[in-house]
C-alpha positions as CSV (number, residue, x, y, z in Angstrom):
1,X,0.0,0.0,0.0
2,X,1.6,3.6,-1.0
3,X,2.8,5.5,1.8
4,X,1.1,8.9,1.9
5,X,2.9,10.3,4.5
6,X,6.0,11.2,3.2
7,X,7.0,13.0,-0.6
8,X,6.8,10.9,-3.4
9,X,8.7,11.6,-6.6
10,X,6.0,12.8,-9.3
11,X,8.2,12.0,-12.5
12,X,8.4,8.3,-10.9
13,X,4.8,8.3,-9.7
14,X,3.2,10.2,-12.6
15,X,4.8,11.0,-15.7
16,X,8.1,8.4,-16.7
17,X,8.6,4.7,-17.8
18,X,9.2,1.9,-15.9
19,X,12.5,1.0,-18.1
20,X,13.9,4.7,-17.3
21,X,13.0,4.4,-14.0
22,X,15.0,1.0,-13.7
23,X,17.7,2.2,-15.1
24,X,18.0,4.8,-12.4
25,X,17.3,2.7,-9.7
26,X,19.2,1.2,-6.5
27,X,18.4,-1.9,-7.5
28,X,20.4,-1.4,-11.1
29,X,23.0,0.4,-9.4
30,X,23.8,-1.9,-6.9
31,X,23.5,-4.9,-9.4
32,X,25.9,-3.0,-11.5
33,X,28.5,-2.6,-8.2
34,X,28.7,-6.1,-8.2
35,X,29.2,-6.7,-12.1
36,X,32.0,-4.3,-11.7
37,X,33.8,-5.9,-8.7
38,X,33.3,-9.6,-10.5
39,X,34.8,-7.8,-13.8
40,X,37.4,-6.3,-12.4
41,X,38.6,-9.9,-10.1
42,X,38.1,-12.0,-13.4
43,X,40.4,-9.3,-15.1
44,X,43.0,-9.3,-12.4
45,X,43.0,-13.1,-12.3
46,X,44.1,-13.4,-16.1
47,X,46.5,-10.9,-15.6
48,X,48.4,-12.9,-13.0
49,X,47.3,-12.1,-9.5
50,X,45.9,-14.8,-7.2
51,X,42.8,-14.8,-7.4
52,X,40.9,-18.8,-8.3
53,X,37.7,-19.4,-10.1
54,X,36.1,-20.4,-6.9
55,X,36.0,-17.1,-5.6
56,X,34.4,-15.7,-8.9
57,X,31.8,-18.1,-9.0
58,X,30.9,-16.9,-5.5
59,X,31.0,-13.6,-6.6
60,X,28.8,-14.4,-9.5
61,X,26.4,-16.3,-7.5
62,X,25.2,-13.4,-5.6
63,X,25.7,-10.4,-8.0
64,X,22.0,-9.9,-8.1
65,X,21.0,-11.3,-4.4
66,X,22.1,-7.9,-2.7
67,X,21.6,-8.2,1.0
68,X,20.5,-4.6,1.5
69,X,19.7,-5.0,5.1
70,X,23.4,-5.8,5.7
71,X,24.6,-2.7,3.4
72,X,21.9,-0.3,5.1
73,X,23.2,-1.8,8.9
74,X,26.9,-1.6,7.9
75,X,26.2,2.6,6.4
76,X,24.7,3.5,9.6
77,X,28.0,2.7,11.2
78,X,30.5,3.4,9.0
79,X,28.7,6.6,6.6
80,X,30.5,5.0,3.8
81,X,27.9,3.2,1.0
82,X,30.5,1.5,-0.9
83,X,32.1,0.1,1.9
84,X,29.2,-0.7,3.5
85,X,28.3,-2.7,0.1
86,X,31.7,-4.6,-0.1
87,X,31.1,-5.3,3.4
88,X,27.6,-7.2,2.4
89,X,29.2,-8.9,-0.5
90,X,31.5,-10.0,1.2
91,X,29.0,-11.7,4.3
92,X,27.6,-13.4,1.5
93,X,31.1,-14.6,-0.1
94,X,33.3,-15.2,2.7
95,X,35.7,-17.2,0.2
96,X,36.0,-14.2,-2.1
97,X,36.0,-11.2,0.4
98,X,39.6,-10.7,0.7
99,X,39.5,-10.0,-3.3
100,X,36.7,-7.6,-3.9
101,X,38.0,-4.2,-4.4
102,X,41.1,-4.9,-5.3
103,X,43.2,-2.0,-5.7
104,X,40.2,0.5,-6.7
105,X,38.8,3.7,-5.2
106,X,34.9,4.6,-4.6
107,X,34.9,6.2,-7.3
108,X,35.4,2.7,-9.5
109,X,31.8,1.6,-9.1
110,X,30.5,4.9,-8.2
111,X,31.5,6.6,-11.5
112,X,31.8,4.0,-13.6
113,X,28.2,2.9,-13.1
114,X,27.2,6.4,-13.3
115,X,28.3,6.3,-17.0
116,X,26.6,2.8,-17.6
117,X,23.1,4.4,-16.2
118,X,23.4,7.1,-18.2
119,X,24.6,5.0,-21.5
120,X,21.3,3.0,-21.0
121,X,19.4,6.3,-20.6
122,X,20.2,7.8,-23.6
123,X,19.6,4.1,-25.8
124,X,16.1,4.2,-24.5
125,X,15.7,8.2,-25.0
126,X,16.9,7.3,-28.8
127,X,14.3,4.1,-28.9
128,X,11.6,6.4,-28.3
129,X,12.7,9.1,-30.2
130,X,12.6,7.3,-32.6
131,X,9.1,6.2,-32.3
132,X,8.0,9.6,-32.0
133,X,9.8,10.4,-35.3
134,X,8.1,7.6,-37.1
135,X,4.8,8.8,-36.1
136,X,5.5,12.4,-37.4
137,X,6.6,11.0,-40.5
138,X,3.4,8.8,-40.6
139,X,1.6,12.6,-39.8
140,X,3.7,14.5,-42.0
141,X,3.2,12.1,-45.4
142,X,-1.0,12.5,-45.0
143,X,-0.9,16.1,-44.6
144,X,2.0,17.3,-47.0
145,X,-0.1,18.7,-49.1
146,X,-2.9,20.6,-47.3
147,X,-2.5,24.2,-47.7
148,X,-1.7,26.1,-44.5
149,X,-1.3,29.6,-43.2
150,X,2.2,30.4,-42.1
151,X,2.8,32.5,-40.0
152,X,6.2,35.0,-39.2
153,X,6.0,36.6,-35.5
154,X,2.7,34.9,-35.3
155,X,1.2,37.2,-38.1
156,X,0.2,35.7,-41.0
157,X,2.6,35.0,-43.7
158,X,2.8,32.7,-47.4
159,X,1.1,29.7,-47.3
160,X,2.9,26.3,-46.0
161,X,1.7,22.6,-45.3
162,X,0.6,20.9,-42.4
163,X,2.9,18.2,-43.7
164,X,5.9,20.9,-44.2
165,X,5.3,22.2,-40.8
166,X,5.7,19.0,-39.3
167,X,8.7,18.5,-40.4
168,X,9.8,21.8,-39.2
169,X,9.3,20.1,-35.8
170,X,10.7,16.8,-37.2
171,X,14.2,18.6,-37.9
172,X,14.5,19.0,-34.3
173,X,14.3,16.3,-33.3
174,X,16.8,14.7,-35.7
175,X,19.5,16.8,-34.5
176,X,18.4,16.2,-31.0
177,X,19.5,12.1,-32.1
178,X,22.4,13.4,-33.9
179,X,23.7,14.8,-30.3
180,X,22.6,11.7,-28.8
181,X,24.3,9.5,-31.0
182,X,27.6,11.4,-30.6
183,X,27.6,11.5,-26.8
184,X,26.7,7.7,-27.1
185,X,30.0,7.5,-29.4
186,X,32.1,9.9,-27.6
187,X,30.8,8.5,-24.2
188,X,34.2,7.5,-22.0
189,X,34.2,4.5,-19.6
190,X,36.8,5.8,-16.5
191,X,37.7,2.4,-15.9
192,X,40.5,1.9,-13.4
193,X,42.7,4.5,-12.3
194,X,43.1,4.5,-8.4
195,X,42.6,7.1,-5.7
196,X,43.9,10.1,-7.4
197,X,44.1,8.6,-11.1
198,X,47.6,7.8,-11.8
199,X,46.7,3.9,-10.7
200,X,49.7,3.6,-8.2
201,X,47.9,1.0,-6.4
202,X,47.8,-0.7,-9.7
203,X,51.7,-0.7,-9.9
204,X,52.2,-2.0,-6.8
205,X,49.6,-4.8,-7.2
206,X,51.3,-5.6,-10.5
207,X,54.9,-4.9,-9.0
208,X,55.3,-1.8,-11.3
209,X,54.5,-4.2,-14.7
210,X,53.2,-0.9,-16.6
211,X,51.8,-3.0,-19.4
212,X,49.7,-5.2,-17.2
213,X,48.2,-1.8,-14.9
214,X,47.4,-0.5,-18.8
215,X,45.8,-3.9,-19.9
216,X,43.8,-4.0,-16.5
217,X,42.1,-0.7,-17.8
218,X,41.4,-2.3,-21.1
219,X,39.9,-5.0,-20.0
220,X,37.8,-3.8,-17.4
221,X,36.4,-1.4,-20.3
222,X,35.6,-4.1,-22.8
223,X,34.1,-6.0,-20.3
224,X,31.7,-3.4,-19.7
225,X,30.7,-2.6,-23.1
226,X,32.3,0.5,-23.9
227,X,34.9,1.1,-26.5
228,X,36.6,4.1,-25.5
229,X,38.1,5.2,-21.7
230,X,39.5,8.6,-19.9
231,X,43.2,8.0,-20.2
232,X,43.2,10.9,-18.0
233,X,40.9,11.2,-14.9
234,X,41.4,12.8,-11.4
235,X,39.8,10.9,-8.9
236,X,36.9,11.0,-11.1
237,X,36.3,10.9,-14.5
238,X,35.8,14.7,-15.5
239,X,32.2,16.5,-14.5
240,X,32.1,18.3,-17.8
241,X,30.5,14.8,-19.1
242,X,27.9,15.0,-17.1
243,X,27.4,18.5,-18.1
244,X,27.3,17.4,-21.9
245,X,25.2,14.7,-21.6
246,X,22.6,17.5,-20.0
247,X,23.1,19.5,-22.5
248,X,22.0,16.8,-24.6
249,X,19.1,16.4,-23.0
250,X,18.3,20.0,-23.0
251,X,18.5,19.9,-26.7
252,X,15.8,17.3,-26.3
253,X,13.5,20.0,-23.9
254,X,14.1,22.4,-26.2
255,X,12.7,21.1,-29.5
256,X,10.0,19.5,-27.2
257,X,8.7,22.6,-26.3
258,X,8.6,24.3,-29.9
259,X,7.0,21.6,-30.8
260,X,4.3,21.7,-28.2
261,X,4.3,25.7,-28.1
262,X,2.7,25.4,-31.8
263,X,0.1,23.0,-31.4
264,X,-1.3,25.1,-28.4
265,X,-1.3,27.9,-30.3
266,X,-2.8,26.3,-33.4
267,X,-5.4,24.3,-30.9
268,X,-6.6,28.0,-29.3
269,X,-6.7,28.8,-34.1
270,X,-8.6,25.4,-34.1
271,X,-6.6,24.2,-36.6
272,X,-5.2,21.3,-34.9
273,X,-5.9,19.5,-31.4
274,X,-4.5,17.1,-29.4
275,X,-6.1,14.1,-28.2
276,X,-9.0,14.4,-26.3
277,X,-10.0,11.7,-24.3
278,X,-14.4,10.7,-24.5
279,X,-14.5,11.4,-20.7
280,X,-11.6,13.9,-20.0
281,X,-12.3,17.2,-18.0
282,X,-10.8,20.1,-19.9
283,X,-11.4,22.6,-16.3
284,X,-13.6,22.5,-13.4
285,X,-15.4,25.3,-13.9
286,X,-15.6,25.7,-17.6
287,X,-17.0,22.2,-18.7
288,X,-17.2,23.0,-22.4
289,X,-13.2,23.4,-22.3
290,X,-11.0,21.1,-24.1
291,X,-7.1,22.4,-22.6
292,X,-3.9,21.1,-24.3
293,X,-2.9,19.4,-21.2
294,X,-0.5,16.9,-22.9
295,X,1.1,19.7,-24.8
296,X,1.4,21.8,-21.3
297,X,2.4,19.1,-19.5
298,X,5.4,18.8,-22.0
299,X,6.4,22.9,-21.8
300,X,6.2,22.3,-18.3
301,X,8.7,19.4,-17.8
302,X,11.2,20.5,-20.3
303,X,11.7,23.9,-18.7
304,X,12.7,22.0,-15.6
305,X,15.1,19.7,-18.2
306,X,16.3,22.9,-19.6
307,X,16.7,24.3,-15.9
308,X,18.9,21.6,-14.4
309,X,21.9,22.1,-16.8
310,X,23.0,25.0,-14.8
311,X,23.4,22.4,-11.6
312,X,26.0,20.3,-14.2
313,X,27.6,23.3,-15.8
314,X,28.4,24.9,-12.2
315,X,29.4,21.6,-10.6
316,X,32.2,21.2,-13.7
317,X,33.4,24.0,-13.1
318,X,33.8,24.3,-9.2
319,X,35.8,20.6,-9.0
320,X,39.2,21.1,-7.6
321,X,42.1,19.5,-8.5
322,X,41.7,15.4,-7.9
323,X,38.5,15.5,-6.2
324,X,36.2,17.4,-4.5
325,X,32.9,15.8,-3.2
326,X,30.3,18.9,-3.7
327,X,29.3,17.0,-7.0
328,X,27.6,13.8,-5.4
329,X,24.4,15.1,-3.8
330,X,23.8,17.1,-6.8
331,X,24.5,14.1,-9.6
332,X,22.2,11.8,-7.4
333,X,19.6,14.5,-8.3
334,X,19.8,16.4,-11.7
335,X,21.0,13.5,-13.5
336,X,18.6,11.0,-12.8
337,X,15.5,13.6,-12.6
338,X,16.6,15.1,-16.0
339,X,16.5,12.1,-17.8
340,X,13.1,10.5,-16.2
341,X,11.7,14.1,-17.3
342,X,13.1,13.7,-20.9
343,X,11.3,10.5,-20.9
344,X,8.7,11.2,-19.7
345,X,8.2,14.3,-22.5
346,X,9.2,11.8,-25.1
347,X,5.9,9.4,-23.8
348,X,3.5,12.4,-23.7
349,X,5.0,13.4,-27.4
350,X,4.4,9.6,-28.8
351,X,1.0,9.7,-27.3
352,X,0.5,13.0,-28.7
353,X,1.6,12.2,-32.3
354,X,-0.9,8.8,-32.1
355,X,-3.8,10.9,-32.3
356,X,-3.1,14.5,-33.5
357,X,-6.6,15.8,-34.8
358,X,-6.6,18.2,-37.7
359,X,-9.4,20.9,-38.7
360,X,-9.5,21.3,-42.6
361,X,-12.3,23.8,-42.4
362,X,-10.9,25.9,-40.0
363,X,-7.4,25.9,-41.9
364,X,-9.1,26.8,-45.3
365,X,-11.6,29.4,-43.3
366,X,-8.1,31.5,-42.2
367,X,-6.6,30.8,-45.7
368,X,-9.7,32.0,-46.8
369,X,-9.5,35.3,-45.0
370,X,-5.7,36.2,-45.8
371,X,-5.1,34.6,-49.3
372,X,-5.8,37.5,-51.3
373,X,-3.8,39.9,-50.3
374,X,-0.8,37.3,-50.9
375,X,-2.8,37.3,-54.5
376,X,-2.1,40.9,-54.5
377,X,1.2,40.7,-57.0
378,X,0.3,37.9,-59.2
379,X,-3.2,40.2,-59.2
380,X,-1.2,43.1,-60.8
381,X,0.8,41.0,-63.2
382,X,-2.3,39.8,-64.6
383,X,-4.2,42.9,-65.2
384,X,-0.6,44.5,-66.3
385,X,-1.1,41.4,-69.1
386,X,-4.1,42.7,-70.0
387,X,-2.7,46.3,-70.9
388,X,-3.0,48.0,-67.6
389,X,-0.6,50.2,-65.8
390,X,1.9,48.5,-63.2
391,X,2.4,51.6,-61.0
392,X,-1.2,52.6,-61.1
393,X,-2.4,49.5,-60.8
394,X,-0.1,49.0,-57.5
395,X,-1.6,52.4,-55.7
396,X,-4.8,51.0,-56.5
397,X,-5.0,48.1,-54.8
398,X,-2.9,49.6,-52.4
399,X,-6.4,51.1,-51.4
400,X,-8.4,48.7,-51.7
401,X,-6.1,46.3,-49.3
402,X,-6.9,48.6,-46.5
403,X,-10.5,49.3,-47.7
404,X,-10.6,45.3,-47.2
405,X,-8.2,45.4,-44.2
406,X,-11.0,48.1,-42.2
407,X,-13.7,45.9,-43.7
408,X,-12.3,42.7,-42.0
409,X,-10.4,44.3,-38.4
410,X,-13.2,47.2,-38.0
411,X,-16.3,45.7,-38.9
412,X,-15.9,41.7,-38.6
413,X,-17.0,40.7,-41.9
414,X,-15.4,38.8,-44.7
415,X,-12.2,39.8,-46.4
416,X,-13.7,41.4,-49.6
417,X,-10.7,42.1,-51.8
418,X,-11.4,40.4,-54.7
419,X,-14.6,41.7,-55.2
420,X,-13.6,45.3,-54.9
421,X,-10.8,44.5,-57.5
422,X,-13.4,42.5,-59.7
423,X,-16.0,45.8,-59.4
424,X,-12.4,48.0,-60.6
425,X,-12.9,48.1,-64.2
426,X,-8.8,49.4,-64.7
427,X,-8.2,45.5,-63.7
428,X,-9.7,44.3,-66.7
429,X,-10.5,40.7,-64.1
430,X,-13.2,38.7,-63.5
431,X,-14.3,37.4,-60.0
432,X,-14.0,34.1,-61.0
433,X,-10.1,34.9,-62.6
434,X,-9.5,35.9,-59.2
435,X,-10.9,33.2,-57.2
436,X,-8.6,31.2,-59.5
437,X,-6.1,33.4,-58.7
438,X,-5.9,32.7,-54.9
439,X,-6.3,28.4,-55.2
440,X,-4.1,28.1,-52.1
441,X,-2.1,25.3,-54.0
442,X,-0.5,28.2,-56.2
443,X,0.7,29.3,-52.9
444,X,2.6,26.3,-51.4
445,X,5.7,26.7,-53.1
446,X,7.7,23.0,-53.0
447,X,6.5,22.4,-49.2
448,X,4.9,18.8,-50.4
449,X,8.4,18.0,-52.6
450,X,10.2,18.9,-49.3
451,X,8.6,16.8,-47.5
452,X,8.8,13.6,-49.5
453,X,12.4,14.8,-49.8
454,X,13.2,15.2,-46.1
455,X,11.5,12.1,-45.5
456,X,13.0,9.8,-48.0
457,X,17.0,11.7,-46.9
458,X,16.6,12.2,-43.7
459,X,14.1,10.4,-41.5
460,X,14.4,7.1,-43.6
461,X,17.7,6.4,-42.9
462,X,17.4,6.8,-38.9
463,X,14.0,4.7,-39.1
464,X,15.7,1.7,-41.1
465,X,16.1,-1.2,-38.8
466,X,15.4,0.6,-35.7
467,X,14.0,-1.0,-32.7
468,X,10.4,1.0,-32.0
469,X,8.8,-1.8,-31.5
470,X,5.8,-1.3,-28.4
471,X,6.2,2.2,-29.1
472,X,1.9,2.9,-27.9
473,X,2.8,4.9,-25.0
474,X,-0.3,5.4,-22.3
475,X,-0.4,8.1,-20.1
476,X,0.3,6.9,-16.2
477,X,-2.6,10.4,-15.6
């Protein structure tokens, strides 16, 4: 039964996944303590040091039984949680006690698995990027070619595509999983490197056999699935990768937002709306509202994304020297809380995207009411065919723009601009020249090549063998 007495954390309780909260969790950490400790003894053990395959196989045989009453006890005493966790490992492998730890600092599980969790984190922020790309796309292909108003400082501007605008959004995103995928490639194991990181204990274990100390590093970062190490790390393995894997994330908040910044505005146009459940409640008070919650809900959390690079950025820059330990409270927040928000924005975006409602009626109404004053120069090229006068024909409908402008801002009725010009006898057009004039499709420029073009370049490529499978995300509220 859920305790509600005490604070619980609403990202894990209401908005992120159960894989992202995993990944983040004591259970995975811990688990991954102990895959570290048995990596590093089977390393040092082909390398020459006395250590027998009994003791491993101990050490294997309770990697994922963690006697956490034992750790807790042992912390109480001794304020110390990795000690307190070799201590527990080693109640449980009394054969293979002396061994664990062997020559390695805190820091060796604590940082090391820090950069596993946040490998995994950003594999399953990619996975459902990627799903939410895929749905866009799906979006993006049915509505490439439905005339839209653009608009430039929201004011209305040339016509574009629903489809086009999509992929305005889409382009975001895919340089949000260009940053991921080079922080993923880029991303450093810190491997083994001693108290202060120029693995002395190392030299001594290995009786100053340089070669071995360097192949113990090697090893230890193979066996943990990473390609690439710090050659050089204090104590720790530098902050300023924590702080670029925020700004990743970051990147992520920000295209979020955008994204979810225009569809509220085009839900209050009523152009386009987010899904809308048969027995949601839009507002307590106001029962005929229907709120962009989803989209909200998305501003909201990736302003707190975007908030907590500062808390990196100022912790990379105030470490001194080796070590200093003013970085550990903060990483055991803003790390794991950014990336539970990012995924949880990512789930509200996929749900989003599986049900985006568009208006076609309401588009064409405000097309409607702005296309012919974008008519306004093919208008005057026309009439110029026809023998008139370019400058005189300009000043003209000059005037009749704002007669139709006063008409439309002044009085509230319809934008009556081409009937003015039709009743103008210098024109030489008819009204129906003129409605032909303003077909919004003359208007739309290559926004439906674009799209097929972006798609088939861009989004293709990424979406070709990727794993989205499961990818129906349901909101937890």
């Amino acid at each position: 039964m859920k305790d509600r007495t005490v604070y619980s954390n609403p990202l894990i309780e209401r908005y992120s996944s159960k894989e992202m909260s995993y990944i983040f969790s004591p259970e995975n950490k811990f688990r991954t303590w102990r895959k570290l400790w048995i990596a590093l003894a089977e390393c040092e053990k082909e390398l020459g040091i006395k250590i027998t395959k009994k003791q491993i196989d101990e050490l294997k045989k309770y990697q994922n039984k963690i006697n956490y009453e034992e750790a807790e006890k042992r912390e109480k005493i001794v304020r110390h949680d990795v000690m307190s966790h070799v201590y527990a490992y080693g109640l449980q492998c009394p054969n293979a006690k002396g061994i664990i730890h062997l020559g390695v600092t805190s820091a060796y599980v604590g940082d090391n698995t820090d950069l596993i969790q946040m490998k995994q984190g950003l594999i399953e922020l990619k996975k459902k990027l990627l799903s939410l790309l895929k749905k866009m796309k799906d979006f993006a292909l049915k509505e490439k070619n439905r005339p839209a108003l653009g608009f430039t400082h929201f004011q209305a501007a040339q016509l574009t595509t629903v489809g086009k605008r999509t992929c305005l959004w889409m382009n975001e995103f895919v340089l949000d999983i260009e940053e991921i995928e080079f922080c993923l490639d880029t991303l450093r194991f810190r491997g083994v490197k001693g108290t202060t990181g120029t693995q002395a204990s190392f030299m001594e274990l290995f009786n100053n056999d340089e070669s071995k100390v360097k192949n113990l590093d090697d090893m230890v970062t193979a066996k943990m699935g990473f390609d690439k190490k710090f050659i050089i790390t204090g104590q720790t393995y530098t902050r300023k990768a924590d702080s670029r894997i925020m700004q990743c994330l970051s990147a992520v908040a920000q295209s979020a937002h955008k994204t979810t910044n225009d569809i509220r505005l085009l839900q209050n146009l009523k152009e386009i709306e987010e899904p809308f459940e048969k027995n949601q409640i839009g507002s307590s008070a106001m029962a005929y509202k229907r709120n962009p919650m989803r989209s909200e809900r998305v501003a909201s959390l990736s302003k707190y994304i975007i908030s907590l690079t500062s808390s990196t950025a100022m912790t990379a820059s105030t470490q001194w020297f080796e070590r200093t330990l003013d970085d550990s409270a903060n990483k055991r927040l803003s790390i794991p809380e950014a990336f539970l928000a990012a995924d949880a924005v990512l789930i509200i975006l996929n749900n989003i995207f599986d049900g985006l409602v568009v208006y076609p009626k309401q588009i064409e109404k405000r097309i409607k009411a702005e296309i012919p004053f974008m008519a306004t120069e093919n208008i005057i090229m026309k009439a110029v065919k026809k023998g008139g006068d370019r400058q005189e024909l300009h000043e003209k409908i000059r005037e009749l723009s704002m007669q139709a402008g006063r008409n439309v801002k002044e009085l509230g009725l319809e934008n009556n601009l081409l009937d003015l010009i039709a009743a103008d006898k210098s024109f030489g057009l008819s009204k129906k020249e003129l409605e032909k004039m303003t077909d919004p499709i003359l208007y739309i420029g290559r926004a439906p090549g674009q799209v097929t073009e972006f798609i088939k370049e861009t989004i293709d490529p990424l979406l070709k063998n990727a794993d989205i499978a499961g990818s129906d995300f349901e909101l937890k509220v």
